[in-house]
N, C-alpha and C positions, 0 to 999 in steps of 0.2 A: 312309215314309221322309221324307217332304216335313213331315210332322208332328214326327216326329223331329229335322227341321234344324231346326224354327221353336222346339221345346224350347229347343231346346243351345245358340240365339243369345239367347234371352231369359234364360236364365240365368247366360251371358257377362254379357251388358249388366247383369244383376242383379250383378254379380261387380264390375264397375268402380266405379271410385271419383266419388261424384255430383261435380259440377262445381261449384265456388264460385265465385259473382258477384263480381268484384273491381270498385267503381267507379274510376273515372278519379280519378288521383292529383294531387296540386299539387308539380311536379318541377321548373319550368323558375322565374325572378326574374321579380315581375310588370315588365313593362314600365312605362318613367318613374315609376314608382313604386319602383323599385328603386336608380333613378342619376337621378333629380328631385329638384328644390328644392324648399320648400314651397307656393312661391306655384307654381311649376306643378301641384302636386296637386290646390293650392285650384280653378286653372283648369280643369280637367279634371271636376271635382266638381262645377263651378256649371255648367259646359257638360251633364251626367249622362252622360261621354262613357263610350266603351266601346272597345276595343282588341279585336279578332278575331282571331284565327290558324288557320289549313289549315280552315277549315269548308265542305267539300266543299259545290258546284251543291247537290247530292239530297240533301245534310242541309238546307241555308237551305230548299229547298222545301217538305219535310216537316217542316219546324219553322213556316214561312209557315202550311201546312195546319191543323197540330196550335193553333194560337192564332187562327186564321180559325174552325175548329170549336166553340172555346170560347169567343169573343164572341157566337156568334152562340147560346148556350144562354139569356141573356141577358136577362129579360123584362123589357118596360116598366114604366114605374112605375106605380101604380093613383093619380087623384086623390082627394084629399079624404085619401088615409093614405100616414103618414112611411114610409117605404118605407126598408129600411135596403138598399147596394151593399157585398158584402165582395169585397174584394181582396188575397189576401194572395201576397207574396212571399218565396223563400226565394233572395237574392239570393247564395250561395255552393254549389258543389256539394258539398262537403260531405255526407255522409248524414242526419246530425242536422238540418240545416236542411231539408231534403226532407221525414223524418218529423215535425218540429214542425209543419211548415208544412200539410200534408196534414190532421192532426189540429186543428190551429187552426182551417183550415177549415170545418171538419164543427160545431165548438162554435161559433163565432161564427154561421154561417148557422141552426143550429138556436134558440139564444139571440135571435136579433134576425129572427127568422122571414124569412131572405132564401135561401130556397130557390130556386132559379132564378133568382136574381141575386146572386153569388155565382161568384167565379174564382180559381183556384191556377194560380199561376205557380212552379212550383219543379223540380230534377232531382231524382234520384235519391232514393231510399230507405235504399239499401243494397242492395236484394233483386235489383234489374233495373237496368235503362236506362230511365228515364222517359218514360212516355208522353203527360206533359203538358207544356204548354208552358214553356220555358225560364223560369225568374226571369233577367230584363236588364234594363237603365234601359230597352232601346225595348221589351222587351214592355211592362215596369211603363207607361212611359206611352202606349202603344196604348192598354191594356186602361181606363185614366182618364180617357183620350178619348171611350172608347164607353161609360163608367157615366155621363160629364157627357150624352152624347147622348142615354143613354133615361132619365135622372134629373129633378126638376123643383127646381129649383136653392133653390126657395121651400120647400120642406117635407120633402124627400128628405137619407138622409144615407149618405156616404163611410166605412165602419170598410176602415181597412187598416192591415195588419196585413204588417209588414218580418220577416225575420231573418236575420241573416249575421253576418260578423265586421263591426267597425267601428273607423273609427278616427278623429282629431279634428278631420276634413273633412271628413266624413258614412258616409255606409253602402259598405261596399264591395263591388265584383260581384268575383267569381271561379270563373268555371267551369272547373275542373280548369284542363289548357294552353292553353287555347283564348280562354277570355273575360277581360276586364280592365278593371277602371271603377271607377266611384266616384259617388254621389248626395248632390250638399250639402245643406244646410236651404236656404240660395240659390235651388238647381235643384228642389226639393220643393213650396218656397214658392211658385216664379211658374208652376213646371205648374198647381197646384190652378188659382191665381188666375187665370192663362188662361182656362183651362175651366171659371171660375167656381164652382167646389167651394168653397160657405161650409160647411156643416154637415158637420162631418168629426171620425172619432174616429178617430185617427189610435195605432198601438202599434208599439213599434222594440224588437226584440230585438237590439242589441247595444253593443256597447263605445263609450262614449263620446256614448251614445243622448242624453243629455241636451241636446249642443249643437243638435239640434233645436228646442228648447224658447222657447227665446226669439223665433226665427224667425215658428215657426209655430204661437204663442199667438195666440187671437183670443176675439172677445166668442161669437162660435160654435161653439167647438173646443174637443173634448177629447184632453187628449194624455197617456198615459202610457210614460215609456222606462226601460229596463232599467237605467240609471246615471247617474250623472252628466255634464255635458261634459268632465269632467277625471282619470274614473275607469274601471275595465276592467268589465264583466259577465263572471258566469261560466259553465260547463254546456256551452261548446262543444266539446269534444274529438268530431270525429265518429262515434266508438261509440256516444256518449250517444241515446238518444230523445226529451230534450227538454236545452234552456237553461233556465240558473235562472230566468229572467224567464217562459218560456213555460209551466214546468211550474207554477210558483206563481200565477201570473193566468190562464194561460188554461186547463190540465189541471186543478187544482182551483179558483179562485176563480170564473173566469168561467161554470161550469159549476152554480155556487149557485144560487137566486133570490134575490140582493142588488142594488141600486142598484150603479153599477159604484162610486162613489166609495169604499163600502165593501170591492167586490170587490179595487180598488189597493189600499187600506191592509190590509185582509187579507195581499196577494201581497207587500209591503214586509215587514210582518213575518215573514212565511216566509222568505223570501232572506234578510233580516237574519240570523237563527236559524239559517240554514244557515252562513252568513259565519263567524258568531261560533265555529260547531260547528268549520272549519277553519279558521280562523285567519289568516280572509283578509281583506284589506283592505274595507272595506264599499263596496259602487257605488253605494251611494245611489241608487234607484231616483227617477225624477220624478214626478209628478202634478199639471196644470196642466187645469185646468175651468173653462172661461166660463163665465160667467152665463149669457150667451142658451142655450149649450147644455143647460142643467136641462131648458128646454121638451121638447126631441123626446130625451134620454136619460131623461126620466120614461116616454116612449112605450114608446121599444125595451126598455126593461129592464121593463116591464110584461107584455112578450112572454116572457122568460125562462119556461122548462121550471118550474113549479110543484113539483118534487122535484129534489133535486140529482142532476146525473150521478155517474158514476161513473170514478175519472180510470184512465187506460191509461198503459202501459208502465213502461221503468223508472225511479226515481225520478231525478231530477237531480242530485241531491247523494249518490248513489249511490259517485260516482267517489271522494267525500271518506275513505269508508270500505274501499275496495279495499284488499289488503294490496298491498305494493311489489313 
């Protein structure tokens, strides 16, 4: 009999209809960004502030946990070799910025051999509730604080790597109801330079990426962004698994063994190509490389996988061809 219940409930449960993960939605108007003037956005931006709502005791704790875990996987730098720190942020919860961000990850840390140093900051997927630590302006700069701390400032180099929506005061945070901010080139600028972070490849998936550019050009920097300061990017609708910037440089170029200079102009022409294919305004993707930084990107891109990867998910410009 007891055998016979255990049947007849597994077969219910086999009866029911499986359960879909819904992530947390964007329903409510961001806060001062919604009824702010521009110079308080600008303010807000350069501060890297963030606005919080209902974030229960036992989530901050478990979320303190979950990014106290992940510093700490962390390894010091080895002397005598350029040690590359990936940082990458999915500063919107959004599903698409989770899943690009997760996969950026994995390419950037295998391409510039920074396995075990090497951190994702992003939510959601799509699939679950994320188990890693939030993309915020204070994780992003926790986590820049403790690569300047086991980094060696003279030889050691910064690739981080943004994505979210953007707009033309810098990158914006937005987690579902809860989170709200914004990070200028300003507040980008004088974190690095705080913590002393000269050698830095620095990549911004989103709208408006380019006003970076001017900011946080240097004789040791390399910077490539999804668009111009004055232009939108495209790819983010959050169904997508990647943005046009991300699927075209970091899904297939960055996964080549090319010099990355080549890898951008590669990824400019693919976006373009996809632009042109929908009949969208062009974002003008940026590309700014110092001189000093040839030295230690001849290194890391030296490391590069000797056969090209093989790019995942589905294409970005995918959405262009959907029927209505």
């Amino acid at each position: 009999m007891k055998r016979l219940l255990t049947i007849l409930l597994a077969t219910i449960a086999g009866m029911a209809p499986a359960q879909t993960y819904q992530p947390a939605q964007h329903t409510r108007p961001v806060p001062l960004v919604s009824r702010g003037g521009e110079a308080e956005l600008v303010q807000l931006a350069n501060q890297g502030g963030a606005i919080e709502h209902d974030r229960p005791a036992g989530w901050l704790l478990a979320e303190h946990r979950r990014l106290a875990a992940a510093l700490a996987t962390l390894q010091p730098q080895r002397k005598g070799t350029i040690d590359a720190y990936v940082v990458v942020a999915a500063l919107d919860s959004d599903p698409v910025f989770g899943r690009e961000a997760r996969e950026a990850g994995k390419v950037l840390a295998t391409r510039y051999g920074a396995t075990g140093r090497s951190i994702v900051l992003a939510g959601t997927d799509g699939s679950a509730d994320s188990k890693l630590p939030m993309g915020s302006p204070a994780n992003l700069d926790t986590a820049l604080a403790r690569v300047a701390e086991l980094m060696d400032p003279a030889e050691d180099v910064l690739v981080l790597y943004t994505t979210s929506h953007g707009a033309r005061f810098g990158i914006v945070y937005n987690d579902a109801d809860q989170g709200f901010g914004a990070i200028s080139p300003t507040r980008l600028w004088g974190t690095l330079s705080q913590l002393g972070i000269r050698n830095r490849l620095i990549l911004i998936s989103a709208c408006y990426a380019g006003v970076f550019v001017p900011a946080l050009s240097s004789d040791t920097t390399a910077i490539v962004t999804a668009a111009s300061a004055d232009r939108t990017s495209f790819g983010c609708e959050a169904d997508n698994d990647w943005t046009f910037f991300g699927d075209a440089l970091v899904n297939h170029a960055l996964r080549k063994p090319q010099p990355l200079a080549a890898a951008a102009q590669e990824a400019v022409t693919m976006i373009g190509g996809w632009e042109r294919d929908g009949k969208l305004e062009p974002s003008q993707p940026q590309v700014s490389i110092g001189p000093g930084a040839v030295r230690w990107l001849t290194a890391l891109d030296a490391r590069a996988p000797k056969k090209p990867g093989t790019p995942i998910g589905r294409p970005a410009n995918a959405v262009l061809t959907q029927a209505p």
